[in-house]
NUZA-364396 format. One line per 2 residues: number of its first residue (from 0); for each residue x, y, z of C-alpha. Coordinates in steps of 0.05 Angstrom, whole numbers. Layout:
% NUZA-364396
NUM> X,Y,Z  ...
% end
This chain:
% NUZA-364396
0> 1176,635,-186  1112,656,-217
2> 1069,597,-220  1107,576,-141
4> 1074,643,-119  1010,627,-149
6> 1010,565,-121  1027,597,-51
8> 967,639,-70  916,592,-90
10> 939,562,-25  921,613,22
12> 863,632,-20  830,555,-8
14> 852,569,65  809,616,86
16> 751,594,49  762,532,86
18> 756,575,150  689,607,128
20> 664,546,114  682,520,179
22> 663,591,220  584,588,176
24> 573,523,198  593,530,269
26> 539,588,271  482,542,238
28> 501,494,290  489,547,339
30> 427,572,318  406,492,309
32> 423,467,370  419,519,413
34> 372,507,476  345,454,433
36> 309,422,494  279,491,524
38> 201,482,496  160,422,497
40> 146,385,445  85,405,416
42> 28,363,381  59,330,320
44> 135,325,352  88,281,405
46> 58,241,353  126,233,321
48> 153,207,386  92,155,394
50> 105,126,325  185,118,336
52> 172,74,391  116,32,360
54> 145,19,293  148,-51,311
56> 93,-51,356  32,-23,337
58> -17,-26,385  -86,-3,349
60> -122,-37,291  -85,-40,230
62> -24,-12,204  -10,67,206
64> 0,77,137  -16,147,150
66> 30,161,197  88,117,164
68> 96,152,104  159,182,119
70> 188,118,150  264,124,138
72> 251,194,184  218,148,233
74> 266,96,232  319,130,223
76> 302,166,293  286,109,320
78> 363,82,323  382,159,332
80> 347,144,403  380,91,426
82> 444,122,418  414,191,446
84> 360,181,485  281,200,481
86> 283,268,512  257,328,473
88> 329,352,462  346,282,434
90> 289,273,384  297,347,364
92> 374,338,350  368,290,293
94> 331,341,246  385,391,277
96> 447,354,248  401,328,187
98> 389,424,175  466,432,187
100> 492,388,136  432,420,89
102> 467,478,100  537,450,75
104> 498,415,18  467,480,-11
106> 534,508,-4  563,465,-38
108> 507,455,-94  522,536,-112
110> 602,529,-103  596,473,-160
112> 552,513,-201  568,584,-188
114> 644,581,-166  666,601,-100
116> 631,662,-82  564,638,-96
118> 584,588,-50  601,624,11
120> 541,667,1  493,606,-8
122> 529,583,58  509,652,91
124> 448,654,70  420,580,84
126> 451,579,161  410,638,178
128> 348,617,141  290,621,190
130> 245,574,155  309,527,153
132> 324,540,228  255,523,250
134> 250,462,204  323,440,241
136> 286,449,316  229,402,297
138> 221,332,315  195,321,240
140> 216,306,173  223,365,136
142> 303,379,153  310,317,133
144> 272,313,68  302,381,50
146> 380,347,61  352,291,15
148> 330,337,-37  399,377,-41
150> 438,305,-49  393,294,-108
152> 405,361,-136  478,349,-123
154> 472,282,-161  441,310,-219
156> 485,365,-233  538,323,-226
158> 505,268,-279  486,323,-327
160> 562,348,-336  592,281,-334
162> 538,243,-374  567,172,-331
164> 511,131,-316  537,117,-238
166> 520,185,-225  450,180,-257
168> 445,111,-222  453,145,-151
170> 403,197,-169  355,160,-172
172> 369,121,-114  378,181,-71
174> 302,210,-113  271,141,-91
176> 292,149,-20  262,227,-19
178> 206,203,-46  193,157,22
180> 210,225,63  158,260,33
182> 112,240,-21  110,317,-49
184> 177,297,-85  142,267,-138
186> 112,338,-151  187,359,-147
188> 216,310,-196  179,333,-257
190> 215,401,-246  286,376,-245
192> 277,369,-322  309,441,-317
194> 377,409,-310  368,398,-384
196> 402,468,-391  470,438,-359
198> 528,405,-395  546,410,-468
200> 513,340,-495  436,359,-481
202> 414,307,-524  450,257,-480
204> 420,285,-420  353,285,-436
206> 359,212,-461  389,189,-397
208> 336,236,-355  282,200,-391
210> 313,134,-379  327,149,-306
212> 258,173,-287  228,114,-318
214> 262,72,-270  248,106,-216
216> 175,110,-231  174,28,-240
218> 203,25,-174  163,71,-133
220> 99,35,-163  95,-11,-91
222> 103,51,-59  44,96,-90
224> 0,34,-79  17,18,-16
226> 37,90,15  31,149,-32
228> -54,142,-53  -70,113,21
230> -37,174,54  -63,227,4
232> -130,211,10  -136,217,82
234> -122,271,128  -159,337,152
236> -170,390,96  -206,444,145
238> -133,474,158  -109,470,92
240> -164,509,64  -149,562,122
242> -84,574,91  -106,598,29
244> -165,648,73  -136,712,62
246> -100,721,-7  -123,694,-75
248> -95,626,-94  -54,656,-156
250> -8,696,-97  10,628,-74
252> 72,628,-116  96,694,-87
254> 78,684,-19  120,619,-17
256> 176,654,-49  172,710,7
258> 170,655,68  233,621,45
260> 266,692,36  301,726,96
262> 246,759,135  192,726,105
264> 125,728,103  109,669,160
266> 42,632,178  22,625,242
268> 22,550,249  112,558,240
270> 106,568,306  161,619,340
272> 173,634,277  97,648,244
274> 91,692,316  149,742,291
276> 109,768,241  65,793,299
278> 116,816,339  151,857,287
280> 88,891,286  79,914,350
282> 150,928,358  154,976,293
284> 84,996,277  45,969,212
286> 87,992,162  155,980,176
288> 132,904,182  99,913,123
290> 162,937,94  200,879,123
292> 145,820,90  151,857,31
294> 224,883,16  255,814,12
296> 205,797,-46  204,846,-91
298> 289,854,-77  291,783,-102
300> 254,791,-164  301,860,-182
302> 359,809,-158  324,760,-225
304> 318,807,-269  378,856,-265
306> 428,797,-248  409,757,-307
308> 415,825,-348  482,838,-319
310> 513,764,-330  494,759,-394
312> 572,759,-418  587,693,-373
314> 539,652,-405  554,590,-356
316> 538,628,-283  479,649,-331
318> 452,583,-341  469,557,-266
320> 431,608,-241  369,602,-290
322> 364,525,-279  360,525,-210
324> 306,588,-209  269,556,-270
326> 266,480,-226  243,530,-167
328> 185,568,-203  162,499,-241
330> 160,458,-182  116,513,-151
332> 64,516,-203  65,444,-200
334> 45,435,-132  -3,498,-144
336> -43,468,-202  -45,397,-158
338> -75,432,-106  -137,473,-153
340> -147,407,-191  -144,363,-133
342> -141,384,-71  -120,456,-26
344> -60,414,0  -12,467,-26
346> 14,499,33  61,552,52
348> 128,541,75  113,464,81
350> 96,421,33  132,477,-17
352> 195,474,18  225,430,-23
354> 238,496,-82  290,525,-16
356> 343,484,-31  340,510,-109
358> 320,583,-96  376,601,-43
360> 425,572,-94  404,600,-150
362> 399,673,-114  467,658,-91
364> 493,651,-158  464,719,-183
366> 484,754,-123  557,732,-137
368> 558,759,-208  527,828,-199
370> 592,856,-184  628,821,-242
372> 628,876,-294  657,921,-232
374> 721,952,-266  756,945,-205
376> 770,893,-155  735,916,-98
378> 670,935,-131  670,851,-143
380> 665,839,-74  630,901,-49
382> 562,899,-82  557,821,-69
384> 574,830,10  527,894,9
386> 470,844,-11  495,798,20
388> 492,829,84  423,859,85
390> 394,792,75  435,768,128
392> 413,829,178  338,814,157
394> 338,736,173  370,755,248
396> 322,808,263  271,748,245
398> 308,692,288  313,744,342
400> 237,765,343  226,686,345
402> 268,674,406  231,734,432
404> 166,696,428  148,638,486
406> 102,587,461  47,580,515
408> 63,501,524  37,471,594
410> 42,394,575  85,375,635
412> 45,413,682  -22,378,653
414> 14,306,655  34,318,720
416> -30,332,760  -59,277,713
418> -16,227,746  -29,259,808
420> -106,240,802  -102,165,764
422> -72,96,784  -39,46,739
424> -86,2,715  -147,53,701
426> -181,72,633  -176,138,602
428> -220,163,552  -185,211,516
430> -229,263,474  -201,293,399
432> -134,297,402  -117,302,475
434> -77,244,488  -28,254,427
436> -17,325,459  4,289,516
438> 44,231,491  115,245,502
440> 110,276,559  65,214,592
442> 117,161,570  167,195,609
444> 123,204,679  109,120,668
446> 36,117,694  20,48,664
448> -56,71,654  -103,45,581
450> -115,104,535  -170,97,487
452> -196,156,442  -247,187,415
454> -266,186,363  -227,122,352
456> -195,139,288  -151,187,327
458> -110,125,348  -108,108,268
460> -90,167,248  -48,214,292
462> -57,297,305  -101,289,245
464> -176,322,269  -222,348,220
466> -283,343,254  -331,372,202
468> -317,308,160  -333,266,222
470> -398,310,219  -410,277,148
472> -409,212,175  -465,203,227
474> -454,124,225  -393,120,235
476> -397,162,304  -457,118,328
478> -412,58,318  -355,98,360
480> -401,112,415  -429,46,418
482> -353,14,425  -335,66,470
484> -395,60,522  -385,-18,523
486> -307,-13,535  -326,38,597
488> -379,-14,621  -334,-71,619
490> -281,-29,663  -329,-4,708
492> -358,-74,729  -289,-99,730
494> -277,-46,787  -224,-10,745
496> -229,74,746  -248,103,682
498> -232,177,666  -250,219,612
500> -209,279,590  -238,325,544
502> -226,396,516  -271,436,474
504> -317,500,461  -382,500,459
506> -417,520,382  -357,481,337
508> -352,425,301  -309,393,358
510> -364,396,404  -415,374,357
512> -377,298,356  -363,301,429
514> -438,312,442  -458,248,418
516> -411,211,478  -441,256,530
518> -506,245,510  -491,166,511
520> -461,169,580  -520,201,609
522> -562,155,574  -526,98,608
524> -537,123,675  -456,135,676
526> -439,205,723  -388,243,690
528> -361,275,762  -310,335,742
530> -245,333,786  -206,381,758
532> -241,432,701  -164,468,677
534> -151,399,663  -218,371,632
536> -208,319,672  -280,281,703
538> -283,210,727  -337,172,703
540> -377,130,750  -443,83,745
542> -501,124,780  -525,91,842
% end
């Protein structure tokens, strides 16, 4: 009768942690999905759209290696549209279902490594993430690469305890593939050496670690020649050094830590999200949001410290927890050091995301054993909820001050009256980055019009403008100008109309490289007549 009832008990006890499971993850879909289609796509979600739907098709000079370096994303999405569609909403969703089941996979990461409690809490705590959420409502890679990153986390647990060589076979495969999402896993990899801590046979497991990595380095040889070095030396470096304005580099560590928290610290460019920071604010005066950047922070290094202090008698939740935090904090000073020795390409709450999946499980495990050494029952589950909870409360006052904020987006409005003004057939000059803010939202109004920008790398490498290194390279320009003014010439006498659409302030670097094509056009005896000045739009026309 005994072991029936604790049968019946274990039962009901897998029961409703099956419903939790079930209720979290219905709320993560919510807060991914929800409205997904409200805002515009904004500059890189364009760009992501433009190279979907030319992944087969190029139609500039040369390959985009630049752009292609996460190409399982891309193609991915690419059959994700034909089954979806190309609206907003569509493109947006697969990074939605790509953050929920991130969510179920850091769940389940902490449930195998901290038992059930850790679990549910590292389900809690990863479906009201705001860095997650606005990573899931993104037309980009990162929900995606962070999914990728859990599996492999998954894997290697899983090969460290069992020591079987199929598990360290699909951990690499599943490292390779990560690595094509995002070439910052390579950064990553070097930290999962903290697994080392897991399983009883360490000697075993740092064989076959060794082993496995070596592999996986042979094999991702084609792709640091042919992807990896390509990508990483190009790119603008103006914006990542204006991450870093502000706060010495050796807070970097801390200030990622604090953005991937509940009510974290959040740069401007995370759009809704960066913008809560601000509103808090002016909703609760300077230092209650201070208070709010700050709490989360220095709770989770108490959290560290007393948790590991208090687990000390269950020496297996003690080592869980200190291998995913150790894999957290060495994957962060790897990507820090890379950045002072290389580089300021380490940025905040970006290219560091991939430490989330191993921080929120690790923090899950501690916050499940605090109340272990509770004499009584309910103090177990007290403390833990009490935690628990406040992090909860502090991620949905962040979620709701981003839904508060309305990101000033007028692309359909600016595509619209562009239409209004050209004919299919003309030439558009597109200045900067213009046309890629446009993209999407063209390819759905169909105006079969020519686009050609410039600078003319901008259709080599999209939403990537640094135009202080443009500056640097005075021939280079010329030779952009040149092409440019004899592809306008050639339309003109053809009787096609040419436009030019250009945006910029006057003083900045941005300005600087457009000056040299206004210059030219005037020098050519080419009008640049303005017919509409919200839009920058002027249509170019040989003077009489």
């Amino acid at each position: 009768m005994d072991k029936l009832a604790d049968n019946h008990r274990q039962t009901s006890v897998r029961n409703v942690e099956a419903l939790a499971w079930i209720g979290i993850l219905a709320l993560a879909a919510f807060l991914r999905f929800y409205d997904l289609g409200r805002f515009q796509l904004w500059l890189d979600e364009s760009c992501t759209s433009y190279v979907v739907f030319h992944l087969a098709s190029w139609p500039t000079e040369g390959p985009p290696w630049a752009e292609v370096a996460h190409l399982p994303y891309f193609g991915l999405l690419r059959g994700w549209t034909y089954l979806f569609g190309e609206s907003g909403c569509a493109l947006r969703s697969l990074s939605a279902t790509a953050g929920v089941l991130g969510v179920l996979a850091v769940g389940m990461l902490a449930r195998r490594a901290g038992g059930r409690t850790a679990g549910l809490i590292a389900l809690i705590l990863a479906a009201v993430n705001p860095l997650q959420i606005h990573y899931s409502r993104e037309a980009r890679v990162y929900a995606l690469w962070i999914l990728a990153l859990t599996i492999c986390l998954l894997l290697l647990r899983r090969a460290a305890e069992s020591g079987r060589w199929r598990y360290w076979l699909a951990y690499g495969l599943a490292a390779w593939v990560a690595v094509l999402l995002h070439y910052y896993t390579l950064l990553w990899i070097p930290a999962t050496a903290a697994v080392l801590l897991v399983g009883s046979n360490r000697r075993r497991t740092a064989r076959r670690w060794i082993v496995t990595h070596a592999v996986l380095g042979f094999a991702l040889v084609p792709v640091l020649i042919g992807l990896v070095i390509p990508n990483a030396e190009t790119g603008p470096r103006r914006w990542l050094q204006q991450v870093w304005e502000g706060y010495p580099p050796w807070a970097a560590m801390a200030r990622s830590i604090s953005v991937m928290l509940p009510a974290g610290w959040y740069p401007n460019y995370l759009g809704e999200v960066g913008a809560a920071d601000d509103w808090l604010a002016a909703t609760w005066g300077a230092m209650p949001a201070g208070i709010v950047v700050w709490a989360p922070l220095i709770a989770f290094v108490a959290l560290v410290v007393w948790g590991l202090l208090r687990i000390r008698t269950n020496r297996s939740r003690a080592v869980e927890a200190f291998w995913l935090l150790a894999g957290t904090l060495a994957f962060l000073v790897l990507a820090w050091l890379a950045s002072l020795l290389w580089r300021p390409a380490y940025v905040v709450g970006r290219y560091d995301l991939a430490a989330w999946p191993m921080l929120i499980g690790g923090m899950a495990i501690l916050i499940a054993q605090t109340g272990r050494r509770s004499g009584r029952v309910a103090g177990r589950v007290v403390l833990p909820a009490v935690i628990t909870s406040v992090l909860t409360v502090c991620s949905a006052v962040t979620i709701y001050a981003a839904a508060s904020v309305v990101p000033q987006r007028d692309t359909q409005e600016r595509v619209r009256r562009i239409a209004a003004e050209v004919s299919p057939g003309d030439l558009i000059i597109s200045v900067g980055l213009y046309r890629w803010f446009l993209d999407h939202a063209w390819r759905r109004q169909g105006v079969d019009v020519e686009w050609l920008s410039f600078p003319r790398r901008h259709d080599r490498q999209l939403c990537w403008d640094d135009a202080e290194a443009e500056l640097q390279h005075p021939g280079e320009i010329e030779a952009d100008v040149a092409f440019t003014l004899g592809r306008i010439r050639d339309a003109l006498e053809n009787g096609r109309h040419v436009w030019l659409l250009a945006q910029g302030e006057p003083e900045t670097p941005r300005w600087e490289v457009d000056r040299h094509l206004f210059e030219a056009l005037h020098g050519a005896d080419i009008e640049i007549a303005l017919r509409d000045a919200w839009l920058g739009l002027a249509e170019l026309r040989p003077i009489p």
